[in-house]
N, C-alpha and C positions, 0 to 999 in steps of 0.2 A: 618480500615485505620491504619498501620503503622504508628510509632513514626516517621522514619526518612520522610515520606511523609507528615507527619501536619508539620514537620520544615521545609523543601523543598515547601510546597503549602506557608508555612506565608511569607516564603522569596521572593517568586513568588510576592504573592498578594500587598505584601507593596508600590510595584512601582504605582500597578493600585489602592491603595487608596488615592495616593497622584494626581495620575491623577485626579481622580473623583471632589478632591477637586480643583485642578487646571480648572477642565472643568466649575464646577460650579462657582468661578470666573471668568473667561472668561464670561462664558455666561450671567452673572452679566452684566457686564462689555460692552457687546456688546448689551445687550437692554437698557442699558441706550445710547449708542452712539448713534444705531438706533430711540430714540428717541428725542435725540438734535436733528439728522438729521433733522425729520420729523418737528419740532418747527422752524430748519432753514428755512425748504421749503416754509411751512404756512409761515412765518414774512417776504418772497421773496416776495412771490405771493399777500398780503396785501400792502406791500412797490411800489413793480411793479404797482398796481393795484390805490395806494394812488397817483402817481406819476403822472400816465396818466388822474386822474381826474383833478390835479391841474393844469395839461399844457391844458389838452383839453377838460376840462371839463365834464358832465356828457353824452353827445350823443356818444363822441367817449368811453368813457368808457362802458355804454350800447352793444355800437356798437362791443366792443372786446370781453365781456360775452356771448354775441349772437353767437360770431364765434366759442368760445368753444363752448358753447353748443351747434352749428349746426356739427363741425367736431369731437367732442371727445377729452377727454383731453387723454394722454397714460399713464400717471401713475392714472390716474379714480377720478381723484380731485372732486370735486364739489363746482357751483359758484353762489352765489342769492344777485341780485342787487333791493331795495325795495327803491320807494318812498317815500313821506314825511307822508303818508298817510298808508304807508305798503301796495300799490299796487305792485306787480311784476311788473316790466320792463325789466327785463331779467335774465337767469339763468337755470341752468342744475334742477332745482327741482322748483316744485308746490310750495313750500313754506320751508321757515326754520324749521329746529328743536324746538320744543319748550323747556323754559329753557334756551336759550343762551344767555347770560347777554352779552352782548357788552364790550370789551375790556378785557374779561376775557377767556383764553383757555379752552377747553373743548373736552371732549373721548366723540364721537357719535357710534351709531349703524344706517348704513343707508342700506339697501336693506341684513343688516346680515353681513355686511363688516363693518371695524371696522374705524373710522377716526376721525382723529385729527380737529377740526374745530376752527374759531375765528369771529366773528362781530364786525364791526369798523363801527362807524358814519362816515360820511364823514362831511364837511363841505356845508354846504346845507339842511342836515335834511335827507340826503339818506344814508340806512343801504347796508351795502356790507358784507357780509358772504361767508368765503373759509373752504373750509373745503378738507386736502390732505389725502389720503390711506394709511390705514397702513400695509394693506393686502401682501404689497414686502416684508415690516417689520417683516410681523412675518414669511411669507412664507423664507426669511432669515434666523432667526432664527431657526426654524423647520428644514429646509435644515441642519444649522450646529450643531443643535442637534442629529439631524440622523448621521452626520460624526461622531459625538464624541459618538454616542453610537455604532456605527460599528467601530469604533478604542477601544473604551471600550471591546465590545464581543471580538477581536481581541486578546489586550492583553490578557484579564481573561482564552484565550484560551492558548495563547502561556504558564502563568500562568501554567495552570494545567497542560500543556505539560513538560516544564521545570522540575514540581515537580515530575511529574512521574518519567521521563527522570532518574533524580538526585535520586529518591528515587532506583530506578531501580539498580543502579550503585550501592549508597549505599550496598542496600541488597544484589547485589552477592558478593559483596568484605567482609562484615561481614558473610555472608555465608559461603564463604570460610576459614576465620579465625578462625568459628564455628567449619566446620567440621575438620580443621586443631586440633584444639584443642579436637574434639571428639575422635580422631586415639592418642593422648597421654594416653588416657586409654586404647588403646587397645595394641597388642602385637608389643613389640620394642615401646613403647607409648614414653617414654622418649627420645628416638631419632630421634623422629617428630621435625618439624623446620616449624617454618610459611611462608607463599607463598611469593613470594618479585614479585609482579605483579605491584606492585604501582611505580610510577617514585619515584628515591629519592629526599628525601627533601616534602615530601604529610607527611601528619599525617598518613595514614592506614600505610606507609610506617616506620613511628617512630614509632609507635605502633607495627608494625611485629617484628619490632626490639629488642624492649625491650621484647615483648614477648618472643621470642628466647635467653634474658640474661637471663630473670628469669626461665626459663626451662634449660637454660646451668647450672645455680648456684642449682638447686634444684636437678637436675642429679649428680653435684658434690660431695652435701649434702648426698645424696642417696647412691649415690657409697662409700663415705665414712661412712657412719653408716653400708651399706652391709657389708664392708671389715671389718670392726672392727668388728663387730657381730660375722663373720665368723672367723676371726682369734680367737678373745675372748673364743669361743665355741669350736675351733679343740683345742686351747693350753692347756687348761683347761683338756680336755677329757686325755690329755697324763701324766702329773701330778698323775691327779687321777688313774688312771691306776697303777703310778709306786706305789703307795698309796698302793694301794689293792695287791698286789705283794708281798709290805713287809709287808704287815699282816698273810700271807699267813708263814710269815718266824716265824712271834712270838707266842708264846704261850699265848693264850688267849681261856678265855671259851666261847663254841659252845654258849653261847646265847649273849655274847659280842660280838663276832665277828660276827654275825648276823644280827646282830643291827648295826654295822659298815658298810657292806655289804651292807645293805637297803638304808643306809644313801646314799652311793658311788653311787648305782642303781639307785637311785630319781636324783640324781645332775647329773648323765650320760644323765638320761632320760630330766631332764629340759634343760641340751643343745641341745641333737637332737630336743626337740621340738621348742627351738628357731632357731636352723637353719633349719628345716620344713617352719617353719614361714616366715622364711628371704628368701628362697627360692623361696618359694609358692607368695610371695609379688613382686619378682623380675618376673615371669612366667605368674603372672595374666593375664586373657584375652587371653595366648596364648595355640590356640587349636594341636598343635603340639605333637602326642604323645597319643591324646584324643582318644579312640573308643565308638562305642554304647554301654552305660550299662543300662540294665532293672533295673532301682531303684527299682520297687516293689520286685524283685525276689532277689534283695540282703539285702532289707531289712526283710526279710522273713526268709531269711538265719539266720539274726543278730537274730532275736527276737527268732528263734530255741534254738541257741546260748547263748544268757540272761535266757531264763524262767525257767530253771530250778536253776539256780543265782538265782534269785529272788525269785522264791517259798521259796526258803531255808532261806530266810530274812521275809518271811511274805508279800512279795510284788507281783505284777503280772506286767508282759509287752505282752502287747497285740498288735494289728496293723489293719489296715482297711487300704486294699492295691487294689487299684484301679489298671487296666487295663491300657496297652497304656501309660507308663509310663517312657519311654524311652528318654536316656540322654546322651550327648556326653560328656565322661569322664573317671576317672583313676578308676578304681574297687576297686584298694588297697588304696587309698586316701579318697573317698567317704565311702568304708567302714570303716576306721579310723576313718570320721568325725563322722557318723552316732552312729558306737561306745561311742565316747567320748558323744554322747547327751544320749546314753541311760543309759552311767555310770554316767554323772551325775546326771542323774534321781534318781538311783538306791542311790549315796552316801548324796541324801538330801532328801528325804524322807523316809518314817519308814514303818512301818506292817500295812497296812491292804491299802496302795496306790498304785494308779498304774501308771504305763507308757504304754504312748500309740502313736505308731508310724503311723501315715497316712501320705499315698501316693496319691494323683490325679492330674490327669490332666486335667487342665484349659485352653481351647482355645490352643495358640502356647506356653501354659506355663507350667511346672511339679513344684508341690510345697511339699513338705517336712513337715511336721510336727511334732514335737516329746516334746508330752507334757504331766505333770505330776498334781498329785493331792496334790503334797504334800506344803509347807509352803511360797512358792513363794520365793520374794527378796526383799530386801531393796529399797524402791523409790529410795535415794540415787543413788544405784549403775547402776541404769537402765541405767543413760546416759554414763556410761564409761564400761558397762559388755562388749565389746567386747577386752575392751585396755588390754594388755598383764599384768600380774600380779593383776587383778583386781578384789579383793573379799571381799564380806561383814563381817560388823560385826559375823552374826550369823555364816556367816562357815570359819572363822579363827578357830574354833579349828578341824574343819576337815583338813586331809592331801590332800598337794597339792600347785602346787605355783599360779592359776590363772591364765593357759597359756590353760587348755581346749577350753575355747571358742574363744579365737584367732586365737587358731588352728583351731575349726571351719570356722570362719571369712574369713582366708585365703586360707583353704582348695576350701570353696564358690566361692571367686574372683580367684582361678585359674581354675575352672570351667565357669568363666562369668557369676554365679549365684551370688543373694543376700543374706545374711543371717541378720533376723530383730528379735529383739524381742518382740511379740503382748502384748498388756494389756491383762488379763487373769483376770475372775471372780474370778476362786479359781486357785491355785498353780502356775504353770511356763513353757512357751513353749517357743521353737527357731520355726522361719521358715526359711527355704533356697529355694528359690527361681529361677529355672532353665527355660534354652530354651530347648523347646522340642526338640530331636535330625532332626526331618524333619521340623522343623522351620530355621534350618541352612543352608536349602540349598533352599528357597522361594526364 
């Protein structure tokens, strides 16, 4: 059961608990009334009955008992008229109730019907006994308990309906604002706009709204860190250029000026990789441009590539390259990435470690591995190893600015893959995480 449907059912339901309570006072209410009535009827039928002794004493009294009891009463009273003796002399019954104290009301059970009955002396020494039905009484009540519980099912019905109803509506309209907000990750993501289905002046309607400010302002935000990035990074490269120009003009010795050269080459190379970065971050998700690449066969390539790097260090890189490992993506980009994982392999661990690159594929998934035996990382850095310039204590004295694994990072998300980094018993692995290339077109 949906959240938006328990608050849609409690808002339903609240009307019919105040019913419930309103029925059950009512029905309070109306068995006491039904039961004045019935204390009316009986103190009628005693007074009527007290009345016509007095004017005509006990034969014509007699004489009118006898007539109920020969035609039937219609509401099914019952009437016993006793001598001084407690002989019958007339009356719908063989005898009274036993129990019935004279001049005091009393609940009888007579033939399983339920009645109200009373004994009054007369004046004479003759006992008169009435006793009226209560059987309309409850059959009453029962009848308007039936009403109220068929107006009860009614509501609780209309209830659940309403809450479906309302939850129904709910859920397509945050559905849509879902999938709206799903398409900003993907490509052109930022220039997604939420649906305007709602009348104005609705809350989904304020809510679409503000949604679309705060993706307006964060597009802005965006566009302006890109532009600055990008201008920061071409202006820069031109400078340095003229730099190396006129070194080119002074005299300086071959190992100075080689050193100088390096220097110029790392800060040329740290701006292309920030606009790699700034790029790949603007492109993520979009498959435009993308072809099928066998990851295993390019990683096969790479690790040809490395092993003999690395024998010459003392190290080895090796690979377990599973089958069917096919990915829609840029050749020269994923090979870049894969690179930077097995050089950093290579520049943090020593002689006698290895690196080891697996490929397989997982259901509709291809996943990446490239991990080493060598000293790991700092807890510390775990939670920020993908942010650009981010590197531990132990390898600031290795070269380099901390922009490898972001370029990883990014390189991923313009593929629509993930890249994570596992907890590892001994050393250090990335995963990058891809859709198989015929997963893209299910």
């Amino acid at each position: 059961m949906s959240g938006t449907f328990r608050t849609a059912l409690l808002v339903g339901l609240a009307p019919l608990v105040f019913a419930v309570v309103g029925v059950v006072i009512v029905d309070a209410q109306l068995r006491g009334q039904l039961q004045a009535a019935a204390q009316d009827r009986l103190a009628a039928e005693l007074q009527g009955f007290g009345a016509l002794y007095d004017q005509r004493r006990i034969v014509a009294l007699r004489e009118a008992i006898a007539y109920r009891a020969a035609v039937g009463d219609p509401a099914g009273s019952h009437y016993v008229l006793t001598d001084r003796q407690g002989g019958l002399l007339a009356g719908t019954l063989e005898a009274w109730p036993d129990g019935l104290v004279p001049g005091e009301t009393e609940h009888l059970s007579i033939g399983g019907v339920r009645y109200l009955g009373q004994a009054e002396t007369l004046r004479g020494g003759f006992d008169l006994g009435v006793a009226v039905s209560l059987e309309r009484d409850g059959q009453t009540q029962k009848t308007m308990r039936g009403v109220f519980a068929a107006f009860g099912a009614l509501m609780l019905g209309g209830a659940l309906l309403a809450a479906w109803l309302m939850a129904l509506q709910a859920r397509a309209r945050t559905a849509r604002l879902n999938a709206a907000l799903g398409r900003v990750g993907g490509p052109g993501g930022m220039a997604q706009r939420m649906p305007r289905e709602d009348p104005p002046g609705t809350e989904h309607a304020a809510l679409a709204r503000n949604i679309d400010a705060m993706l307006d302002r964060i597009a802005h935000l965006f566009d302006a860190h890109q532009r600055l990035g990008n201008a920061v990074a071409h202006e820069m490269r031109t400078p340095l250029a003229r730099i190396r120009a006129r070194l080119d003009s002074l005299d300086l010795e071959d190992a100075a000026r080689a050193g100088l050269d390096e220097e110029i080459r790392t800060t040329i190379r740290l701006f292309d990789s920030l606009l790699s970065i700034a790029q790949m971050d603007v492109e993520a998700g979009n498959t435009a441009g993308l072809v099928p690449v066998d990851l295993s066969a390019l990683c096969e390539g790479l690790i040809e590539l490395y092993a003999p790097v690395a024998e010459d260090a003392g190290q080895t890189v090796t690979g377990n390259l599973g089958a069917d490992a096919t990915i829609l993506g840029d050749a020269q980009l994923l090979s870049q990435m894969v690179s930077n994982l097995i050089e950093n392999g290579l520049k943090y661990t020593g002689p006698g470690d290895v690196i080891t690159v697996n490929v397989q594929r997982k259901g509709v998934k291809v996943l990446l591995r490239v991990s080493d035996t060598g000293p790991g990382i700092d807890a510390a850095l775990r939670a920020r190893l993908f942010a650009p310039f981010a590197r531990g204590e132990a390898t600031r004295a290795k070269p380099g600015h901390g922009l490898g694994l972001s370029l990883v990072r990014a390189i991923a998300l313009r593929h629509g893959a993930t890249a994570r980094a596992p907890e590892t018993e001994k050393g250090f692995a990335i995963e990058v995480e891809a859709l198989h290339f015929s997963a893209r077109y299910q």
